[in-house]
C-alpha positions as a printed NumPy array, in Angstrom:
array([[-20.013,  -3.919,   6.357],
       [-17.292,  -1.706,   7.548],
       [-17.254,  -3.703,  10.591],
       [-15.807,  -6.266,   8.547],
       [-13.371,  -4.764,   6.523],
       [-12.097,  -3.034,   9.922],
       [-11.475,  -6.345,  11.03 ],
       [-10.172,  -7.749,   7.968],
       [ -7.149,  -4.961,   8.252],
       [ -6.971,  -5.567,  11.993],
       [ -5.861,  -9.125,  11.027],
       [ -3.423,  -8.317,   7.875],
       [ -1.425,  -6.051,  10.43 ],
       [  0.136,  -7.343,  12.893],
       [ -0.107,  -6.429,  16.773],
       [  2.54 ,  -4.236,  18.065],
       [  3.865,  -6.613,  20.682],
       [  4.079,  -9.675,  17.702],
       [  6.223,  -7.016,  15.89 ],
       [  8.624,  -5.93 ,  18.716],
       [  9.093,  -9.78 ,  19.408],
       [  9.649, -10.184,  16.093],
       [ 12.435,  -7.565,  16.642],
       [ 13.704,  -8.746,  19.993],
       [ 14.41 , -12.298,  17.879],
       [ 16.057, -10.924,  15.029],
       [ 18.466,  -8.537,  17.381],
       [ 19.079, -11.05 ,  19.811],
       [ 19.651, -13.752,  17.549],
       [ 16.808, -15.755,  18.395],
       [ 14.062, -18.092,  16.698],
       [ 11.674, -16.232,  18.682],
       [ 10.626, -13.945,  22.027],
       [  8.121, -14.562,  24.221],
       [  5.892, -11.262,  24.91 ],
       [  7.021, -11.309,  28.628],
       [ 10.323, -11.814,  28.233],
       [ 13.134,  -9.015,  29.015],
       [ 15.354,  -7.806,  26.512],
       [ 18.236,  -8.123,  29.361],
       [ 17.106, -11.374,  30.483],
       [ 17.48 , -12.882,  27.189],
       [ 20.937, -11.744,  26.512],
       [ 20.89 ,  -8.411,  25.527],
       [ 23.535,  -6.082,  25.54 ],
       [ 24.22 ,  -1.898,  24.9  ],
       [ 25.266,  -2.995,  21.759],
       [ 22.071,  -5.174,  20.812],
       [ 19.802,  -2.771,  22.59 ],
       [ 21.228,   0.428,  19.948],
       [ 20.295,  -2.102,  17.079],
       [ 16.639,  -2.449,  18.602],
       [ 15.947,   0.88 ,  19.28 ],
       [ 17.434,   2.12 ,  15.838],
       [ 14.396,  -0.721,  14.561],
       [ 11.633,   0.483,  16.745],
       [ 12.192,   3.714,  15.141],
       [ 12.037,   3.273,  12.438],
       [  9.178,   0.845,  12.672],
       [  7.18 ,   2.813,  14.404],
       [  8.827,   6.445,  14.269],
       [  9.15 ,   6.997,  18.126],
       [ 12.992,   7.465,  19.405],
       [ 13.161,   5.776,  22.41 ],
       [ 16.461,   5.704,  24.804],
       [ 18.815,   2.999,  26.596],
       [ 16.294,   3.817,  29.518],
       [ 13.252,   3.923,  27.987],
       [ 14.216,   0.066,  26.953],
       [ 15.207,  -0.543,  30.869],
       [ 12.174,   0.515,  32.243],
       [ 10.121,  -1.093,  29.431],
       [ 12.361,  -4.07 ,  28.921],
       [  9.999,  -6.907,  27.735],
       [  8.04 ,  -6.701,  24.181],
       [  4.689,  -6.289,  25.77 ],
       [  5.838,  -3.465,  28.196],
       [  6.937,  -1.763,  24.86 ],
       [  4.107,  -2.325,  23.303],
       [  1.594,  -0.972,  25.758],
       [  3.404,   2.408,  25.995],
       [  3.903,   2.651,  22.424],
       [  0.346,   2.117,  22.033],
       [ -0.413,   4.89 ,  25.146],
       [  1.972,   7.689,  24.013],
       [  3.861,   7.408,  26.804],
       [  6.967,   8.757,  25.821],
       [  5.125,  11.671,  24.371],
       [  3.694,  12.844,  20.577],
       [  0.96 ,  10.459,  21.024],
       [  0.864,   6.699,  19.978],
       [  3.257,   5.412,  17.904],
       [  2.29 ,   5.103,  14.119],
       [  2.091,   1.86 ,  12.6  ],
       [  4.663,   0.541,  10.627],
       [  5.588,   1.639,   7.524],
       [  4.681,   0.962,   4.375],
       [  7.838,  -0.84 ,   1.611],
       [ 10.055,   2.025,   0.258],
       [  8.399,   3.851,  -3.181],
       [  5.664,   6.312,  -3.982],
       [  1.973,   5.333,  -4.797],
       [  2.202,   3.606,  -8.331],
       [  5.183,   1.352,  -6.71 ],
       [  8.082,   2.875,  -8.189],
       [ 11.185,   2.835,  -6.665],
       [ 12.648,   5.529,  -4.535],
       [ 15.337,   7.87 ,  -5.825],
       [ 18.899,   7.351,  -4.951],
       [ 20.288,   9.082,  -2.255],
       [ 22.931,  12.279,  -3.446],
       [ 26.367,  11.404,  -3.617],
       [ 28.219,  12.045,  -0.338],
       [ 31.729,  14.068,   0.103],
       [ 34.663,  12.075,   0.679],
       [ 36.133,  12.715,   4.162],
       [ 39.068,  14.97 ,   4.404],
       [ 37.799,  16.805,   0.8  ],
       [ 35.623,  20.247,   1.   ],
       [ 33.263,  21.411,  -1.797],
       [ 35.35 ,  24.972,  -2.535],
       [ 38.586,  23.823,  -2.343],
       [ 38.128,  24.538,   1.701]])
């Protein structure tokens, strides 16, 4: 029976390389990305690739770097060193969960920030 229900999550979740096309579309402004297709190749630029990275993270809590994306460029590439711990602290957790603790609630508000230019102290 739990071979079932293994495979029943398997299929709610998707694969890592559907999610990082999924990504690659919405950065590059795109309907969709085919699994093999470069990030450069499609359009990309420094600015687009800082918008995908800051995504990956925090879909799937590894940092990655301008390079990282260059020598990995396509969604599958990604995907298969995500999944191999390639850039180190082992494979790449899945994505997270929606915002909120167990029961569903909300979570808090952040803390108010400073102004610029003004000092707690009077500093």
């Amino acid at each position: 029976m739990s071979g079932v229900q293994q495979t029943h999550r398997s299929e709610q979740r998707p694969e890592a390389a559907e999610v990082l096309c999924r990504l690659f579309a919405e950065v590059l402004g795109r309907e969709s990305v085919d699994p093999a297709a470069g990030f450069y190749d499609l359009g990309g630029d420094r600015p687009a690739a800082e918008r995908l990275l800051a995504r990956v993270h925090a879909g799937f809590g590894v940092r990655l770097t301008l390079p990282d994306l260059a020598d990995a460029p396509t969604p599958a590439a990604l995907a298969a060193r995500l999944a191999s711990g390639a850039w180190g602290g082992g494979a790449a957790r899945p994505p997270p969960p929606p915002q909120g603790d167990a029961q569903g609630a909300p979570a808090p508000p952040a803390p108010p920030r400073t102004a610029p230019g003004t000092l707690p102290g009077g500093a």
